[in-house]
C-alpha angles and dihedrals in degrees: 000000000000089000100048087052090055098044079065087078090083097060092042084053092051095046089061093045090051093041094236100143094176089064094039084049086047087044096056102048089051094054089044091043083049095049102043091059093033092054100044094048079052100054089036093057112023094103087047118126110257100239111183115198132149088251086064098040084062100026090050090056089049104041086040081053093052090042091047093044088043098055087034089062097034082093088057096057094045085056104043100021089169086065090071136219091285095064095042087055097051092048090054092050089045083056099052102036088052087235087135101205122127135208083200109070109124093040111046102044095096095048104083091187089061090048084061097044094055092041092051098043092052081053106053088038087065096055092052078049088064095040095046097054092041091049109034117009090049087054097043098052084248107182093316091303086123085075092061091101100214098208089202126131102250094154111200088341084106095156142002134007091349087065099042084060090043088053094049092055096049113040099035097079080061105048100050084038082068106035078060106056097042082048087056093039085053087051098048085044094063112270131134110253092240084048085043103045088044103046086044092062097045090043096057095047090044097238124138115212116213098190093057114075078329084285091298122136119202132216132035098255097051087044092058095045089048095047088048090054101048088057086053085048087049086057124092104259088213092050090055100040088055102052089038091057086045085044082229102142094175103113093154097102097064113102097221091042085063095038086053101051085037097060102044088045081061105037085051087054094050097041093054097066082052104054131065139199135071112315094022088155096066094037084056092050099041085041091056094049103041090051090041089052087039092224087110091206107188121230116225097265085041104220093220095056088109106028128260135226131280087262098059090046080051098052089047099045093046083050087053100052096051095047120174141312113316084256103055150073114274140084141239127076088300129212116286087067083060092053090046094050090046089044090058092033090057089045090051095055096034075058090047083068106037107030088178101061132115106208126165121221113242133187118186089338085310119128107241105217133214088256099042085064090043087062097045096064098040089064100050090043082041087050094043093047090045096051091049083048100052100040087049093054088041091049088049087054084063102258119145112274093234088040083051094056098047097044089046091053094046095046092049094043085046087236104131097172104050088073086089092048086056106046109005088190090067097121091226129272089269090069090059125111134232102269095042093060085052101052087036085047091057090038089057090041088058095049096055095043095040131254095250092057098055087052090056093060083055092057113090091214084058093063091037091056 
């Protein structure tokens, strides 16, 4: 929470450099209000003993989420103070869970050290997405993430917090390395620094922002360097800064690296008998891998200006929910749930043939147990319930049932932005009401911390353990 305050001090910086004084006044509130309640948790609870459970290892990710999102949009209230505490919060949580969508288009276009803020919070939101699911969810059987192998070297920080700090240390030199070049290669394309420094950091942590350029990047060179680098978003960073270290570039042989290039290879194909005008090829393409990393990054022309047909919303909907390799950024199931469901789908009809048989389940040369597959269903049935569940209370809170479905499924597979690729008639998330931002805030919440894990705190043997 300290941290986060502190980080406030860039776009201070930046207000004053832009001459922008009611964002340096907003600013300023935020990092004394931050500081005020940070300071005093620290003081309260320094002498405190040091408990480690496995309540704790889930409820302190979480807790530490709500604290984070609720400093990142304190900015945000001090600026637009009729918007009340409910939207700022949800535009804290968006940020950090590198949703991208924002309560505040329409009103913050115009503030460039907002833009900033949000850019750098989404980013820095992607990179405590990595070490999260490196750290925690591989050591909790969390949905068959626990067969992802991370290949770092953690040393004896096995599990927990060791080896989130492990994982901080090792994988942050990378992460701003490649912000950076794709920073430098947006720059050499034709784009403005300020354009360039912002649409490299939500590149890199696959989140599309709607309140900047409404999440539209202009020209054909920009649009190729970004689409390279979400692929490389939609990689596990542990995976790449392995083989970088080893100087071992063939990446072929993963199985989500070529799930990856193979979906998007079909659903381009697909897209592209479904949508018209001039360059229909590269909208299909862009189309397939901004939906596939759920950051739903526009291209300039925007395909959907005039609506598109039920298949196209299918397509997207189907990227979206499958999402990107179990160590990166984006959201969605990702794609190690869909090897593992292949995997058994392949062994149950190989058995169709030969009832006989004894196989052993295998991903990536990995041995598939009796409980992985256990998890794995439980998140997609968790994801599924919890859908239902959320379009029927936003329905209830009188949004349009259609609305209701897009917005449930951005804000679960952490794609803001795809809400408009799904149904271009949604009115925008500034039109949304107080209640909605605060079931859309848990829903993203969920989606960031899995769906399996949330449904661990409601077990009674969890909290006696």
């Amino acid at each position: 929470m300290l941290s986060v305050t502190l980080l406030e001090i860039i776009p201070l910086a930046f207000s004053y450099i832009y001459s922008e004084a009611a964002v340096s006044a907003a600013f300023s509130a935020s990092i004394f209000f931050s500081l005020l309640i940070g300071g005093g948790l620290f003081l309260g609870f320094r002498s405190s003993a040091q408990v480690r459970t496995p309540a704790l290892t889930i409820g302190l990710p979480i807790v530490g989420s709500l604290s984070i999102a609720f400093v990142a949009g304190l900015p945000f209230f001090f600026m637009f103070p009729e918007r009340g505490i409910y939207a700022a919060f949800y535009e804290g949580v968006s940020m950090l869970t590198t949703n991208g969508a924002s309560a505040y288009v329409g009103n913050i276009e115009g503030f460039k050290s907002l833009i900033i803020w949000q850019a750098l919070m989404v980013w820095l939101g992607g990179f405590i997405a990595i070490a999260y699911t490196l750290s925690i969810l591989t050591a909790l059987n969390s949905g068959g993430i626990q067969l992802h192998r991370s290949s770092l070297p953690f040393g004896e920080s096995d599990i927990g917090y060791p080896r989130l700090i492990s994982i901080f240390k090792t994988l942050s030199n990378l992460y701003v390395f490649i912000t950076s070049i794709c920073c430098l290669l947006l720059l050499i394309g034709g784009l403005g620094f300020f354009d360039a420094v912002i649409f490299s950091m939500i590149t890199i942590s696959t989140s599309g922002l709607t309140s900047f350029n409404g999440g539209v990047v202009q020209g054909t060179m920009p649009q190729i360097i970004i689409a390279i680098f979400l692929v490389v978003g939609m990689m596990n960073w542990d995976f790449l800064y392995s083989r970088l270290r080893s100087r071992d570039l063939a990446i072929f042989d993963h199985f989500e690296f070529k799930s990856i290039v193979g979906i998007i290879i079909l659903s381009s194909v697909l897209l592209f008998f479904q949508l018209d005008g001039d360059n229909r090829l590269w909208n299909a393409i862009f189309l397939a891998i901004s939906a596939l990393s759920t950051s739903g990054i526009g291209v300039a022309n925007d395909v959907f200006s005039e609506g598109h047909a039920l298949p196209v919303a299918i397509i997207v909907i189907f990227l979206a929910g499958l999402g990107g390799a179990a160590a990166s950024t984006t959201g969605g199931l990702k794609q190690i749930r869909l090897g593992i469901l292949l995997t058994l789908a392949n062994a149950e009809l190989k058995r169709l043939a030969h009832p006989n048989s004894i196989r052993v389940f295998k991903y990536n040369n990995e041995p598939i147990q009796l409980r992985d597959m256990e998890a794995v269903w439980l998140a997609v049935g968790g994801f599924v319930l919890t859908m239902a569940i959320g379009c029927l209370v936003l329905a209830i809170f009188a949004v349009e049932f259609k609305h209701a479905v897009a917005l449930t499924f951005s804000a679960l597979t952490l794609s803001g932005p795809v809400v408009f690729m799904i149904d271009p008639n949604f009115y925008g998330f500034s039109g949304l009401q107080d209640v909605d931002y605060a079931i859309l805030s848990i829903l993203m919440i969920v989606g960031r911390i899995e769906v399996s894990v949330i449904f661990a705190l409601l077990a009674k043997a969890f909290w006696r353990s």
